[in-house]
Structure formats: structure tokens, C-alpha cells
C-alpha positions in Angstrom: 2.3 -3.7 12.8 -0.1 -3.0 10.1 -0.8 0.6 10.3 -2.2 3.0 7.7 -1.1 6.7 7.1 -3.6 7.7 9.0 -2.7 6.3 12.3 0.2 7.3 14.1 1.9 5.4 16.6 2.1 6.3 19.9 3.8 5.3 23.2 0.4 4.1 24.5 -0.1 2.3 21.7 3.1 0.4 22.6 2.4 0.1 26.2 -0.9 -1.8 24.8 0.9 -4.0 22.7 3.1 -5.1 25.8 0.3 -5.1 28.3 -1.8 -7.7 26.0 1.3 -9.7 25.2 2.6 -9.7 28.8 -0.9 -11.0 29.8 -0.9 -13.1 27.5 2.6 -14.7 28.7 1.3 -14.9 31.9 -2.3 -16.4 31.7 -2.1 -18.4 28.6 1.3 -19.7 27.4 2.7 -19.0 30.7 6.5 -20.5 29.9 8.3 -19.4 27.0 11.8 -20.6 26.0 14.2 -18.0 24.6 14.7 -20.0 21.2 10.8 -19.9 20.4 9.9 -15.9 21.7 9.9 -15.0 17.8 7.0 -17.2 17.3 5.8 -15.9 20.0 5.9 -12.5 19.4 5.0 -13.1 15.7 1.6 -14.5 16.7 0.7 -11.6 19.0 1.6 -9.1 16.2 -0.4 -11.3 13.5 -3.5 -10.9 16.5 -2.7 -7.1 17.2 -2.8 -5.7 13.9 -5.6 -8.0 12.6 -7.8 -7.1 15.2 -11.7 -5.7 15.8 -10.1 -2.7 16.3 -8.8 -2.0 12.9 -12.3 -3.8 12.0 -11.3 -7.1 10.7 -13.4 -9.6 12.1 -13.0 -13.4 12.8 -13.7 -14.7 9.8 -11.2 -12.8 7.6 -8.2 -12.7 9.9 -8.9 -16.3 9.4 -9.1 -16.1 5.7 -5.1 -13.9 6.4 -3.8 -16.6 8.3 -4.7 -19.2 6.2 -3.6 -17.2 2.7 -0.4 -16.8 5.3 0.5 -20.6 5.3 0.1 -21.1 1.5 2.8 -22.8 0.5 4.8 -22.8 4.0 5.5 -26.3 6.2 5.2 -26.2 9.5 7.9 -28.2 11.6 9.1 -28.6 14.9 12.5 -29.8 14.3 14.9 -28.9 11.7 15.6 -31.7 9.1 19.3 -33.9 9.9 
């Protein structure tokens, strides 16, 4: 998570990381095999610490992601 000296973490702050992902598990992806829960869990941390909380807004977590991807291939399956 992308935290700043100033904020310390907390077990509640941990609870509400689980709470969103588990909700998320459940309403939106609502299967997940064991081989893909990294990518999972890497694209509710990218949401959690980006958020309107820590005021970034749509628009420039967009701009992150995108910066994020530079240079990287996205594949499903791994070359023979």
C-alpha cells in the first residue's frame, strides 16, 4: 500500500482492505482460481491505495495505471 509518514496503519485499516476485497470476490469476480489470486489481489491494492480517499481522482489513477503498463505485454498464456 501506498502510505505516507503520516498515516499509520491500523488493524481497521486492514479489516477494510479485506472487507472491500472480500466483497469484491463475492459480487464482482465471484470465482477466482488459486493460480491468478496475485492478479487479483494486485488490482485491489492498485484501487485501495489510489483511491478518493488519499484524493486521487479518476482521471489520474488512470493516468498511474496507464504510466503502469509502459513498456509491459499483457498475456494470457506463457510463450512454448
Amino acid at each position: 500500500m501506498r502510505l505516507g509518514d503520516e498515516r499509520l496503519i491500523h488493524t481497521n485499516m486492514v479489516e477494510g482492505y479485506y472487507s472491500i476485497f472480500k466483497r469484491g470476490m463475492k459480487g464482482v469476480y465471484q470465482h477466482c482460481a488459486e493460480m491468478h489470486l496475485h492478479r487479483y489481489l494486485a488490482g485491489f491494492d492498485f484501487r485501495y491505495s489510489n483511491s478518493m480517499a488519499l484524493d486521487v481522482h479518476d482521471g489520474e489513477r488512470a493516468d498511474i495505471a496507464i504510466k503502469g503498463a509502459a513498456g509491459k505485454r499483457l498475456t494470457y498464456r506463457q510463450p512454448h
